[in-house]
Backbone as CSV, one residue per row, in Angstrom:
resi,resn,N_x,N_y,N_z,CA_x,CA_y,CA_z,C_x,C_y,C_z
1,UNK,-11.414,13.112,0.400,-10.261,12.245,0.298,-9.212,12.951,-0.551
2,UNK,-8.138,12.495,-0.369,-6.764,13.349,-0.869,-6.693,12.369,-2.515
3,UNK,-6.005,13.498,-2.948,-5.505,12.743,-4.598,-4.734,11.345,-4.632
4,UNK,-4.584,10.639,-5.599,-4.587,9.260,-5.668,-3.055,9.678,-5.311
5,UNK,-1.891,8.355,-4.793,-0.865,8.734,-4.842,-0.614,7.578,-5.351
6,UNK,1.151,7.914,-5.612,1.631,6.350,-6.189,2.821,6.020,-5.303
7,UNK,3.076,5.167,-4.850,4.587,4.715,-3.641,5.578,3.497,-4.693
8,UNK,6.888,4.149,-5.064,7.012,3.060,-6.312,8.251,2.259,-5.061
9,UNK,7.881,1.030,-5.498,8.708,-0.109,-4.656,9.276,-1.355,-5.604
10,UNK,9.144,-0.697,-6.586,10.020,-1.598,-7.373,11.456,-1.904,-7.657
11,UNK,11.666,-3.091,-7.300,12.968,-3.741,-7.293,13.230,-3.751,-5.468
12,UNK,12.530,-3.806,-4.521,11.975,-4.166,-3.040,11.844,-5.296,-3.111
13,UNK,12.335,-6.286,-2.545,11.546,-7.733,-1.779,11.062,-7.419,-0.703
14,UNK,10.331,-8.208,-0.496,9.334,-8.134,0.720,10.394,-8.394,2.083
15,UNK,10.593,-7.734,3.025,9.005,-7.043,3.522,8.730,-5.369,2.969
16,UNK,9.950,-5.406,2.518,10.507,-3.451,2.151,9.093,-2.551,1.473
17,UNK,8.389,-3.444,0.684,6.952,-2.797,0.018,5.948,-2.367,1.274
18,UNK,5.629,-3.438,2.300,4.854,-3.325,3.103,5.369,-2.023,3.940
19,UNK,6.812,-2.458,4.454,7.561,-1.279,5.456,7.417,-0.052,4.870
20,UNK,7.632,0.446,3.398,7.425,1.694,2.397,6.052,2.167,2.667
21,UNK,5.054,1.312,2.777,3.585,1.870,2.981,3.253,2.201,3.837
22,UNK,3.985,0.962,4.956,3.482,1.533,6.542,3.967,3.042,6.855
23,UNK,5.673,3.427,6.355,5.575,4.411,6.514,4.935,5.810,6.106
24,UNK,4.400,5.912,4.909,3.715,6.396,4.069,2.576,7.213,4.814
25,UNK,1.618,5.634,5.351,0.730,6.287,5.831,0.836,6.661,7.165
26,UNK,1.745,6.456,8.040,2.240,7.328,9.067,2.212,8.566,8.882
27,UNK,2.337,9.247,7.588,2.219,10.808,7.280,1.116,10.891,6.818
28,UNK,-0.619,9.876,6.485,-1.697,10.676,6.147,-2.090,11.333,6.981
29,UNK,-3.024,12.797,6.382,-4.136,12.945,7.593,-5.423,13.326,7.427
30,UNK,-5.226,12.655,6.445,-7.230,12.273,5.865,-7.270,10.939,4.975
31,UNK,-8.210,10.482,4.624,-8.443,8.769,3.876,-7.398,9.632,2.612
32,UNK,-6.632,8.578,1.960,-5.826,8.862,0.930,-5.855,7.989,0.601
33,UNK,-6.023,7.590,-0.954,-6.068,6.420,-1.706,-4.441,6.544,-2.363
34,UNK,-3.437,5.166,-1.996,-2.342,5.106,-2.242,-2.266,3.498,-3.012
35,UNK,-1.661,3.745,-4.329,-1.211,2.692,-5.290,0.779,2.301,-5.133
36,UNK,0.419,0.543,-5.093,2.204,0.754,-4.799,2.108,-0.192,-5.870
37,UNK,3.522,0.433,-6.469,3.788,-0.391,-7.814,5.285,-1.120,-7.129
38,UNK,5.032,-2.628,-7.561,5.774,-3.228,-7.268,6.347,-4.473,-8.079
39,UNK,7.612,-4.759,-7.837,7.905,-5.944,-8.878,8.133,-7.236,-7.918
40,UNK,7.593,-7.139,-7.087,7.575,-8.687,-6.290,6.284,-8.845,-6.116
41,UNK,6.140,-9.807,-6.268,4.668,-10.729,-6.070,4.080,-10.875,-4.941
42,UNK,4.972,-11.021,-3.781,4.400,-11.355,-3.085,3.571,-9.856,-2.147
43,UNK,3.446,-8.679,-2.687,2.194,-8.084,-1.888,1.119,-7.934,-2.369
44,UNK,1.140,-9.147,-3.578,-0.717,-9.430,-3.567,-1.161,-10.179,-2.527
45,UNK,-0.873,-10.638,-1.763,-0.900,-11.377,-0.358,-0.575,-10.340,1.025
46,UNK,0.645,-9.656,0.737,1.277,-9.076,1.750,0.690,-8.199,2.326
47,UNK,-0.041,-6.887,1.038,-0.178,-5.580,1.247,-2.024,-6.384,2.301
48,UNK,-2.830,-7.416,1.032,-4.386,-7.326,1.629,-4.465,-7.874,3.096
49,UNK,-3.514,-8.463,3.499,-2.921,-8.785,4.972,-2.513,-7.849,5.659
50,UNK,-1.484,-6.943,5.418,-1.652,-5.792,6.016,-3.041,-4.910,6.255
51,UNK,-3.447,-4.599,5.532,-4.756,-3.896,5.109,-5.409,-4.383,6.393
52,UNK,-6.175,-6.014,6.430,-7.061,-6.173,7.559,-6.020,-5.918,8.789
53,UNK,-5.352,-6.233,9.291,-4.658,-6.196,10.396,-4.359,-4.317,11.184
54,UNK,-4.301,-3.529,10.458,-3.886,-2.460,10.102,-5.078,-1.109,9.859
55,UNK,-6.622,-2.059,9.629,-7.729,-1.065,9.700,-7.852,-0.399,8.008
56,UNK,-7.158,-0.389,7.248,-7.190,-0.201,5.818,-7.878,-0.679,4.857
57,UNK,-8.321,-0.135,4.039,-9.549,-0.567,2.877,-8.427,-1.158,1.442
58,UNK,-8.706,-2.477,1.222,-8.123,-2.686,0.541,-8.901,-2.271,-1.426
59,UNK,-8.547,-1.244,-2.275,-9.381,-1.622,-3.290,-8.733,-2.488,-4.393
60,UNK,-7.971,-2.427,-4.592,-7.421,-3.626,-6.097,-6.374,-4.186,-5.880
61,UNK,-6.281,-5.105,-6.387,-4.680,-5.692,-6.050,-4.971,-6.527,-7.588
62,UNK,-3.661,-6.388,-8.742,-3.091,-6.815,-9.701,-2.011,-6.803,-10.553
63,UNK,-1.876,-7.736,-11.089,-0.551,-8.048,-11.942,-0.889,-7.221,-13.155
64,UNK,0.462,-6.449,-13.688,0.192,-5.711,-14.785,1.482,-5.683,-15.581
65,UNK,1.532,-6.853,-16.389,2.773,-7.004,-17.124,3.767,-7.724,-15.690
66,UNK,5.401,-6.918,-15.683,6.204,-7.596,-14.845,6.038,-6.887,-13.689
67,UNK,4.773,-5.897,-13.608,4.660,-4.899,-12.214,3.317,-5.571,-11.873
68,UNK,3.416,-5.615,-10.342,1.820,-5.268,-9.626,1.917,-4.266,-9.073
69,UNK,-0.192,-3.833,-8.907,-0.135,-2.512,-8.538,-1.372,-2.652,-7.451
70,UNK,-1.060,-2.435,-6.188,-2.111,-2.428,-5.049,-2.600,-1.260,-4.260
71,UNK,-3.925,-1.310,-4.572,-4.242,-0.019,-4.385,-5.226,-0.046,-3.007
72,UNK,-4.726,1.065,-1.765,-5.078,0.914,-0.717,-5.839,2.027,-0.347
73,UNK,-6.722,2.417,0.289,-7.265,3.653,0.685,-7.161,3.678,2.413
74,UNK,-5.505,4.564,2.603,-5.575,4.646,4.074,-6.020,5.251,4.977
75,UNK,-6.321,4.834,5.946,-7.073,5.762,7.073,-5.993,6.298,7.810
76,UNK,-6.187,7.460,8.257,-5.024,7.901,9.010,-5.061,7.451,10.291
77,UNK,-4.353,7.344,11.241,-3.538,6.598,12.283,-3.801,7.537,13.632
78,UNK,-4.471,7.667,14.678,-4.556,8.105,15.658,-3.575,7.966,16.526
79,UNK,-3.013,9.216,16.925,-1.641,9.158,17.869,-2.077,9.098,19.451
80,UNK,-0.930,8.284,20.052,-1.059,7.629,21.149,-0.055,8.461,22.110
């Protein structure tokens, strides 16, 4: 697996955090564990919804002070 990364999306409302990741992992190409720091709330909901829908391992999702930080381990994306 590739080194941890960080995707900063702070000061994003939703959906812009989710859209930042999706694109993200459009460029893995091995499992990469990716943390998005964010100042909207709502992708403690958003991102673990993405995650199932999307084939992604969700590992943490929390509030840390006025940031959350959700941490995803993506699978890379088979081209069509």
């Amino acid at each position: 697996m590739n080194t941890a990364k960080f995707l900063d999306t702070k000061g994003l409302l939703c959906p812009l955090p989710v859209i930042r990741l999706q694109e993200f992992v459009r460029g893995v190409e091995s499992e990469t564990e990716v943390t998005v720091v964010a100042t909207d709330p709502g992708v403690l909901a958003d991102i673990p919804s993405w995650c199932r829908v999307n084939g992604h391992e969700l590992i943490a999702a929390k509030e840390l002070g006025q940031e959350y930080h959700v941490t995803v381990r993506a699978i890379p994306q088979l081209s069509t």
